[in-house]
C-alpha positions as CSV (number, residue, x, y, z in Angstrom):
1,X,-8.9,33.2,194.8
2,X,-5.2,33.3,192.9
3,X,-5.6,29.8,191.9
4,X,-9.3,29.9,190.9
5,X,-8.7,32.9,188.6
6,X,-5.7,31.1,187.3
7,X,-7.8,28.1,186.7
8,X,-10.1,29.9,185.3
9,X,-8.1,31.8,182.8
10,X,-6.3,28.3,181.5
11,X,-10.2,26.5,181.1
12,X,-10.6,29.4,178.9
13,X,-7.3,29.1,177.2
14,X,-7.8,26.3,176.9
15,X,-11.6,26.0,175.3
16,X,-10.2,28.8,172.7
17,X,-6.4,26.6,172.1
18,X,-8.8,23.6,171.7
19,X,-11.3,25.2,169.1
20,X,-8.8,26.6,167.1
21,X,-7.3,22.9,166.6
22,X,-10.4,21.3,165.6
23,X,-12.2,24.1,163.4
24,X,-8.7,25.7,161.6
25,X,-6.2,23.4,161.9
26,X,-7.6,19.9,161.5
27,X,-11.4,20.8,160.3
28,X,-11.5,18.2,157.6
29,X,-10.0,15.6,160.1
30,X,-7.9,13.2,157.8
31,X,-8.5,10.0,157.8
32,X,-5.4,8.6,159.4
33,X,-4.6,6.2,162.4
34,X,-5.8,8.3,165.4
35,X,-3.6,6.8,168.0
36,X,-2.1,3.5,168.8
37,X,-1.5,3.7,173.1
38,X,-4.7,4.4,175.2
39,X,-3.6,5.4,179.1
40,X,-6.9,5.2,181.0
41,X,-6.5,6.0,184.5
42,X,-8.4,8.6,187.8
43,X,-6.8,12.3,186.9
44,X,-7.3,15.7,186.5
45,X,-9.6,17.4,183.6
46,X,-6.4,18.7,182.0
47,X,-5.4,15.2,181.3
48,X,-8.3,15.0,179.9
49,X,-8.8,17.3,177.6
50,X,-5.1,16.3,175.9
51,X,-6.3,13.3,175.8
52,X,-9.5,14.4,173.6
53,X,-7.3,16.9,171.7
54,X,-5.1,13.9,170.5
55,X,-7.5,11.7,169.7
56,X,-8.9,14.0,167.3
57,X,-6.0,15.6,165.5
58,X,-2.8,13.1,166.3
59,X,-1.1,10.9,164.5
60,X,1.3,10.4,167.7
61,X,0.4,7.8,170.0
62,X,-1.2,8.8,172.9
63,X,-0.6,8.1,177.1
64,X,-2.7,10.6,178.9
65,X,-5.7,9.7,180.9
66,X,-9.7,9.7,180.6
67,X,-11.4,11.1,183.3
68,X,-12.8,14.1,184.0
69,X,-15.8,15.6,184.8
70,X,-18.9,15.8,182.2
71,X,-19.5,19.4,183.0
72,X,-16.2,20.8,182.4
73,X,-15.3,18.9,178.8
74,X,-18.7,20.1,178.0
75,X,-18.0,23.5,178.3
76,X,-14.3,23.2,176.8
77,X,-16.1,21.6,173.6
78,X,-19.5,23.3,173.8
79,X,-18.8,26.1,170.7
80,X,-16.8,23.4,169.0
81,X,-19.2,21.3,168.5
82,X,-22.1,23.2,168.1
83,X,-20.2,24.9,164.9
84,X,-19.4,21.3,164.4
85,X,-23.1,20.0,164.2
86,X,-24.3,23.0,162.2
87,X,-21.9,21.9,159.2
88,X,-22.6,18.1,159.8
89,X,-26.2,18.2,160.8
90,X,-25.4,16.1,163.8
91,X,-24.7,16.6,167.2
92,X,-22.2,14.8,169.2
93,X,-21.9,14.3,173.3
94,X,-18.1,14.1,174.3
95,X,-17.9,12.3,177.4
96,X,-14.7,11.4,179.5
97,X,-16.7,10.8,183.2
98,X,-15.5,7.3,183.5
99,X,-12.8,5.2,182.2
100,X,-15.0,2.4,181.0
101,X,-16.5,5.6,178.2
102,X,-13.2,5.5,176.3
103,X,-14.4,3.2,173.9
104,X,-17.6,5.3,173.8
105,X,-15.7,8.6,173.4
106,X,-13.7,6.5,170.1
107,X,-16.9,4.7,168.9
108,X,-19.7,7.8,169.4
109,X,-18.3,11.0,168.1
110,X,-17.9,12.6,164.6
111,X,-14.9,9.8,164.0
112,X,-17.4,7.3,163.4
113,X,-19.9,9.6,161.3
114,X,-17.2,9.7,158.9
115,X,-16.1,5.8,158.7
116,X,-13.4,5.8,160.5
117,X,-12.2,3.2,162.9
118,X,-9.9,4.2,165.7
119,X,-6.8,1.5,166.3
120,X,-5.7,0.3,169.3
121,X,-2.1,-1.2,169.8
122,X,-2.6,-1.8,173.7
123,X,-4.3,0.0,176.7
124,X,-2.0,0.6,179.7
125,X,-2.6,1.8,183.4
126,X,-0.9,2.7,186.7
127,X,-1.8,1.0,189.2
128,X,-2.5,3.2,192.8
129,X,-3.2,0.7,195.4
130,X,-6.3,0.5,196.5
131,X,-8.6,2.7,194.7
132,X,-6.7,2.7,191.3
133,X,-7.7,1.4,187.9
134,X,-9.1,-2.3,188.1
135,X,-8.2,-3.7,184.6
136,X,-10.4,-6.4,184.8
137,X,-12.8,-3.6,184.6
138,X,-11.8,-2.9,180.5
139,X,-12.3,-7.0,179.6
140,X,-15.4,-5.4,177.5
141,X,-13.3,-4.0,174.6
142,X,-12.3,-5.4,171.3
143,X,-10.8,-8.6,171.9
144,X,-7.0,-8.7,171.3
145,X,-6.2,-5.7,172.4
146,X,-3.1,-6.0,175.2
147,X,-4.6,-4.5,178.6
148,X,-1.9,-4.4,181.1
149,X,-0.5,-2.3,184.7
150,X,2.1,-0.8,183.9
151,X,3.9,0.4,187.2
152,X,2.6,0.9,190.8
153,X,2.8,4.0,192.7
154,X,1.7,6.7,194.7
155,X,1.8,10.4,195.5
156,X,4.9,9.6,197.3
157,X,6.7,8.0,195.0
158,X,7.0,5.0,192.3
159,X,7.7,2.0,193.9
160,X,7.6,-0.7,190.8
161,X,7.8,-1.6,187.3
162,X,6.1,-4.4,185.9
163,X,8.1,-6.8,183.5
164,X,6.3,-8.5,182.4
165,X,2.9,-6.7,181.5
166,X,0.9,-9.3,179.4
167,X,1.0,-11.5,182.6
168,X,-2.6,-11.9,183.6
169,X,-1.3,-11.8,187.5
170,X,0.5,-8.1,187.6
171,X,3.9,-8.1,189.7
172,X,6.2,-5.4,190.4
173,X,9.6,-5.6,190.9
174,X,10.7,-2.8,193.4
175,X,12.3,0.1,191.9
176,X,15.4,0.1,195.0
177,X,16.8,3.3,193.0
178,X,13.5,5.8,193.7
179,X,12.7,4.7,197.1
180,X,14.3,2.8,200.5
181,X,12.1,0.3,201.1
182,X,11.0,-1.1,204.8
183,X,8.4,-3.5,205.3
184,X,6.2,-4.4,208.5
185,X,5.0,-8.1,208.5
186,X,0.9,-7.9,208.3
187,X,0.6,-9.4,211.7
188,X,2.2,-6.2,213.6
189,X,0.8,-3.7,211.8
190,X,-1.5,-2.2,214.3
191,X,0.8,-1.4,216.5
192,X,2.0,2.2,216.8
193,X,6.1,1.8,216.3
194,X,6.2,-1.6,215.0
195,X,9.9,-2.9,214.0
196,X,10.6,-3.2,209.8
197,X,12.8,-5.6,207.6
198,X,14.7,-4.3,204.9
199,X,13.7,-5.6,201.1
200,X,16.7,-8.4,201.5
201,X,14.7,-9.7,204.5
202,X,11.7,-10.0,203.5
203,X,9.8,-13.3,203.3
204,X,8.0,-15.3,199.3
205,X,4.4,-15.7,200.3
206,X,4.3,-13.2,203.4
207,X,2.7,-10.1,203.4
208,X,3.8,-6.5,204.7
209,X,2.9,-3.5,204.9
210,X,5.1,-0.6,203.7
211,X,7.2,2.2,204.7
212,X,9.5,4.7,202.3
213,X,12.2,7.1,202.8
214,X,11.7,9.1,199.6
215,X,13.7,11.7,197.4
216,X,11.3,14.3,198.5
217,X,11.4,14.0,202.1
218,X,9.5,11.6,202.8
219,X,11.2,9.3,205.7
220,X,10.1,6.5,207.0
221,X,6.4,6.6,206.0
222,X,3.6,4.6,206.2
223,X,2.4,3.9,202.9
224,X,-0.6,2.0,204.3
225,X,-0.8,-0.6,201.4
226,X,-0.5,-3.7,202.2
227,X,1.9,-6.2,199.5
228,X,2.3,-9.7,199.2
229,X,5.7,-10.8,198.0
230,X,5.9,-13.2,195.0
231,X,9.8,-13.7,194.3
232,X,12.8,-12.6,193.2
233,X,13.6,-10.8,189.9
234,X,15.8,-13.9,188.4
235,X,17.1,-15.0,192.0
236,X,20.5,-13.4,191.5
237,X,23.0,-12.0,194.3
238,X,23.0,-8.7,192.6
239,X,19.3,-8.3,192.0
240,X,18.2,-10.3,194.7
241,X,16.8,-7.0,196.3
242,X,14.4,-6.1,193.3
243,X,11.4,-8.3,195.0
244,X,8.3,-8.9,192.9
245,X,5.5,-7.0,194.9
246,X,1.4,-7.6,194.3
247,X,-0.9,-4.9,195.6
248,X,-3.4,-6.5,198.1
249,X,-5.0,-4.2,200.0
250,X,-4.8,-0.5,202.0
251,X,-5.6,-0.5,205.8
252,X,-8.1,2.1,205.6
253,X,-10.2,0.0,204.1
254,X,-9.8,-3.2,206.4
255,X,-13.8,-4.2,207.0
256,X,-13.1,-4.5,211.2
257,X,-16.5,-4.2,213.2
258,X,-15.8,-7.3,215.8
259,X,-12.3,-8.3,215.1
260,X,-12.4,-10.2,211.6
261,X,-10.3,-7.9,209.5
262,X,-11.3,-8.4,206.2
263,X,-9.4,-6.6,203.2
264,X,-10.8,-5.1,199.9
265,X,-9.3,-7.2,198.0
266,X,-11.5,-10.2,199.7
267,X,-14.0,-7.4,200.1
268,X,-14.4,-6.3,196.1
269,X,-14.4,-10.2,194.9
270,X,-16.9,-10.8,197.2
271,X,-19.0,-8.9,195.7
272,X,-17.8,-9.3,191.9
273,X,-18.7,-12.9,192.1
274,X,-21.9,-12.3,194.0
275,X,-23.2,-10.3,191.1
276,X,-21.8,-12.0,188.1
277,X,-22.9,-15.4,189.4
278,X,-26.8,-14.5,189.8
279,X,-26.7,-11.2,187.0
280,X,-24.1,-12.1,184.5
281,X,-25.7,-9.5,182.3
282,X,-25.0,-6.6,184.5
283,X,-22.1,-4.5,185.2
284,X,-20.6,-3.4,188.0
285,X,-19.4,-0.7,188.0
286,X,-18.4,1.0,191.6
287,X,-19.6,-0.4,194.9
288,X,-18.2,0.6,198.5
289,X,-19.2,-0.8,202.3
290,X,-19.4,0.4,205.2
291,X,-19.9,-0.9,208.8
292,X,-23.3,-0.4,210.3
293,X,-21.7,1.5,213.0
294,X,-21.2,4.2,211.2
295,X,-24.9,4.6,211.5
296,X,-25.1,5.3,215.2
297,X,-25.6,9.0,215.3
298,X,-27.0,9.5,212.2
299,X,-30.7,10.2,211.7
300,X,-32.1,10.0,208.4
301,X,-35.8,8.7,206.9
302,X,-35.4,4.6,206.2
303,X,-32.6,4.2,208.4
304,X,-34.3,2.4,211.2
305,X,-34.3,-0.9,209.3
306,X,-30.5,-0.7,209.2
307,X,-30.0,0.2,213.2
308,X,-32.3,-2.6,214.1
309,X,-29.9,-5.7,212.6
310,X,-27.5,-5.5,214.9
311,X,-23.2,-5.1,213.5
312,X,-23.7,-6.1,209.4
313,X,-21.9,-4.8,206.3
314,X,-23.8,-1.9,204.1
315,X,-23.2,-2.4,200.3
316,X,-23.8,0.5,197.9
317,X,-23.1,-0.6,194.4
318,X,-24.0,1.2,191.0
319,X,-25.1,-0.7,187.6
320,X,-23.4,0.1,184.0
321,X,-26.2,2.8,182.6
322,X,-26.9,0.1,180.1
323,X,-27.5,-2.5,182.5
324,X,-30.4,-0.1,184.1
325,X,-33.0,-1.5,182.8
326,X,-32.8,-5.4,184.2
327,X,-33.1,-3.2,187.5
328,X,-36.3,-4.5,188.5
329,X,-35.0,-8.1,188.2
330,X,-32.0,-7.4,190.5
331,X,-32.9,-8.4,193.9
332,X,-30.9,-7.1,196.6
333,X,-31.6,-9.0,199.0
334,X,-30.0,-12.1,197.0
335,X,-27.1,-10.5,196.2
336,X,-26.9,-9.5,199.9
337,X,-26.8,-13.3,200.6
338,X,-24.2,-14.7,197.9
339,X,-21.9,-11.8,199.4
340,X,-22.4,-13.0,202.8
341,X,-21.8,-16.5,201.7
342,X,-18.6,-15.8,199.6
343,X,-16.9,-13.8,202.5
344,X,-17.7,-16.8,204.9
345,X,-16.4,-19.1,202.6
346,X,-12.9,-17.0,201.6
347,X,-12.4,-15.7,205.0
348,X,-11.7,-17.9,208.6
349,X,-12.3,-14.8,210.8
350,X,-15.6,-13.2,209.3
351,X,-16.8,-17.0,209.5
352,X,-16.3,-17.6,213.2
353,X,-18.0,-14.2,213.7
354,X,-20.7,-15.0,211.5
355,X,-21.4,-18.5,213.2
356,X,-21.4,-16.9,216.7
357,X,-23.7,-14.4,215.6
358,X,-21.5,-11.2,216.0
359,X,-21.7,-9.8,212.7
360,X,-25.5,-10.1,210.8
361,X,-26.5,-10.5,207.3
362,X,-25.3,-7.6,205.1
363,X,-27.7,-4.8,203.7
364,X,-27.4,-4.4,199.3
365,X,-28.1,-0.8,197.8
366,X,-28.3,-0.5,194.7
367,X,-27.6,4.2,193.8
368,X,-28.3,6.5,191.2
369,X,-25.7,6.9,188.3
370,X,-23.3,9.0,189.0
371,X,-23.7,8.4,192.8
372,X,-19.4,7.5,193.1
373,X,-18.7,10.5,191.3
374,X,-20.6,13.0,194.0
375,X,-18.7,11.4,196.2
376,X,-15.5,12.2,194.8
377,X,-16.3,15.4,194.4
378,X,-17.4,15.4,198.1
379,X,-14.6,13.9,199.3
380,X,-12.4,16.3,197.2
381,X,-13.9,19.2,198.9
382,X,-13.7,18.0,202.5
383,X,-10.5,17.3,202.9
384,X,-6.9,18.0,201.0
385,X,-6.7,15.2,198.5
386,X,-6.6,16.8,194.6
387,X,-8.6,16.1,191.8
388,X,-5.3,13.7,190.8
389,X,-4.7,12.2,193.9
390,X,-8.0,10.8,194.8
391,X,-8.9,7.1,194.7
392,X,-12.0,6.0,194.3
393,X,-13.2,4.8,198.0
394,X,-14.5,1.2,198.8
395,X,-14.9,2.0,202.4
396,X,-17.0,4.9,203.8
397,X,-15.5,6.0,206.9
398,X,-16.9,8.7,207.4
399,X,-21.0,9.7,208.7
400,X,-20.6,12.8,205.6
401,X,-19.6,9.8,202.8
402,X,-22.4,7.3,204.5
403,X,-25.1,10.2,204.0
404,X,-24.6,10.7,200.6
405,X,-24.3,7.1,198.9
406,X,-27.6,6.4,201.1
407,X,-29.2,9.7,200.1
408,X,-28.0,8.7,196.3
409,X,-29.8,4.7,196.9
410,X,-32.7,4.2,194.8
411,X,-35.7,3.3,196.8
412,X,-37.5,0.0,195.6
């Protein structure tokens, strides 16, 4: 109850801080560059609401994220702009739900009404494994603006820096002064007390999964992401231990029904490809699986369908709002087939199942807008992950997570 009222009392600080700004302050909004750096990113309102209160009033740049819920910028910026639209004659909706809606949030609001044109110098991100910010996922705005990954790293720690950002292949080189670094090669990683090589022994091409002895306590822990190593930071003896790390994939969301192991990361283009290759006019925006499995004990109307194919993968994937209407042109069952073809065809072990009939065509659902962000929220309030901390899922694991997404499917 402490931290609610607390929480509570800031939102309203905040809302009254943030008014004041706008309507005093700044009312006449000059016209002047409004920011130069744009650090998108999965965070907390707070970061959110900074990020809003500098784009409107700063001529500093700006590295704070976009991405918070609609409800609670709403009701920091409710009496602003309503004052706002009584001495324009014009309403505006300030939205920083997704990522993807910075360049509405620049484009959309009073900044525009007034002729002026935002600037971009480059758009940064941090990248947090699995679930963090897919920066192929920005390609739509203004060409020639730098989009890059800045660093990888965790709640645990930060485990690399990237050197070279404008790279269109992001690589980390490990940052041996923040973390101890042990690595288990990817082919003993399910076993319970599997033996590690230090950074110096590692392996170009290999993959490992890895394990940190942090500043904070942390020893010897399981990261659970999975990197590939790509080489050595100029090949020198005295930097030979700063190894160039990409991000492949976190074993909680290793696809395993029969054996196959798949990983997002073969996973996610899978499906990319499957929709840009037969709807290159639609974009995706979220999607997540899950193994039919998961299905067992469940009981819920238009289920059966799924229980009667036998071990398959269950796609739920939601459409840019804009791409909505070509909805009743997307067949699922199509894309549901060019997945299943792709995965054969990128992936030995989901092929030999496939051929010998253990695993069985995939099921495609396309959900409701806004679908991915109930399950945040869900997620965030069934277990002890913060607003800050959470990543996106690409797996459902769990019979709660499954239940939602196929509540949230739209019914053709």
């Amino acid at each position: 109850m402490k931290y609610v009222l607390l929480s509570s009392a800031f939102l309203a600080v905040s809302a009254v801080i943030t008014s004041y700004i706008f309507f005093v302050m700044n009312h006449d909004f000059a016209p002047i560059s409004i920011f130069k750096i744009v650090f998108v990113g999965f965070a907390a309102g707070v970061s959110c609401t900074l990020g809003l209160v500098f784009l409107f009033i700063s001529t500093q740049p700006v590295s704070r994220h976009f991405d918070a819920k609609r409800a609670f910028i709403h009701f920091l910026l409710e009496y602003g702009l309503r004052l706002y639209g009584k001495r324009r004659k014009a309403r505006f909706d300030v939205s920083c739900e997704r990522p993807r809606e910075t360049q509405e949030i620049l484009l959309q609001t009073f900044l525009k009404a007034q002729g002026k044109q935002p600037t971009f110098e480059k758009i940064t991100s941090r990248s947090k494994s699995e679930g963090g910010i897919d920066i192929t996922s920005l390609s739509y705005l203004p060409k020639g603006i730098p989009i890059y990954v800045l660093s990888f790293n965790g709640s645990e720690g930060l485990y690399g820096v990237n050197l070279d950002p404008f790279s269109t292949s992001a690589e980390f080189v490990a940052l041996i002064n923040c973390c101890v670094f042990e690595f288990i090669p990817e082919e003993n990683i399910s076993e319970s007390n599997p033996d590690t090589l230090f950074i110096d022994e590692v392996e170009v091409g290999k993959k490992y999964e890895m394990v940190i002895t942090g500043e904070s306590g942390l020893y010897r822990y399981r990261v659970g992401d999975v990197v590939e190593i790509t080489g050595y930071y100029h090949k020198t003896p005295k930097i030979n231990l700063s190894t160039g790390i990409y991000i492949t994939y976190g074993i909680g969301t290793l696809l395993n029904m029969v054996g196959e192991k798949v990983s997002s990361d073969v996973v996610r283009n899978a499906v990319r490809d499957a929709v840009s290759m037969n709807y290159p006019d639609v974009r995706l925006v979220y999607q997540a699986v899950a193994e039919s499995n998961i299905t067992i004990e469940l009981s819920l109307d238009g289920l059966s369908e799924v229980k009667s194919k036998g071990s398959h993968y269950i796609f739920f994937l939601e459409l840019e709002e804009t791409s909505r209407d070509l909805l009743s042109e997307f067949n699922t069952k199509v894309i549901a087939e060019s997945i299943d073809n792709n995965l054969y065809s990128r992936h030995r072990f989901y092929q030999n199942f496939k051929d010998t009939k253990q695993i069985h065509p995939s099921t495609v659902y396309i959900v409701h807008p806004g679908a991915f962000y109930k399950l945040r929220d869900y997620v965030i309030a069934n277990s002890t992950a913060t607003a800050n901390q959470f990543k996106m899922l690409e797996k459902l694991r769990t019979e709660g997570t499954f239940e939602l997404m196929f509540k949230n499917r739209i019914i053709e």
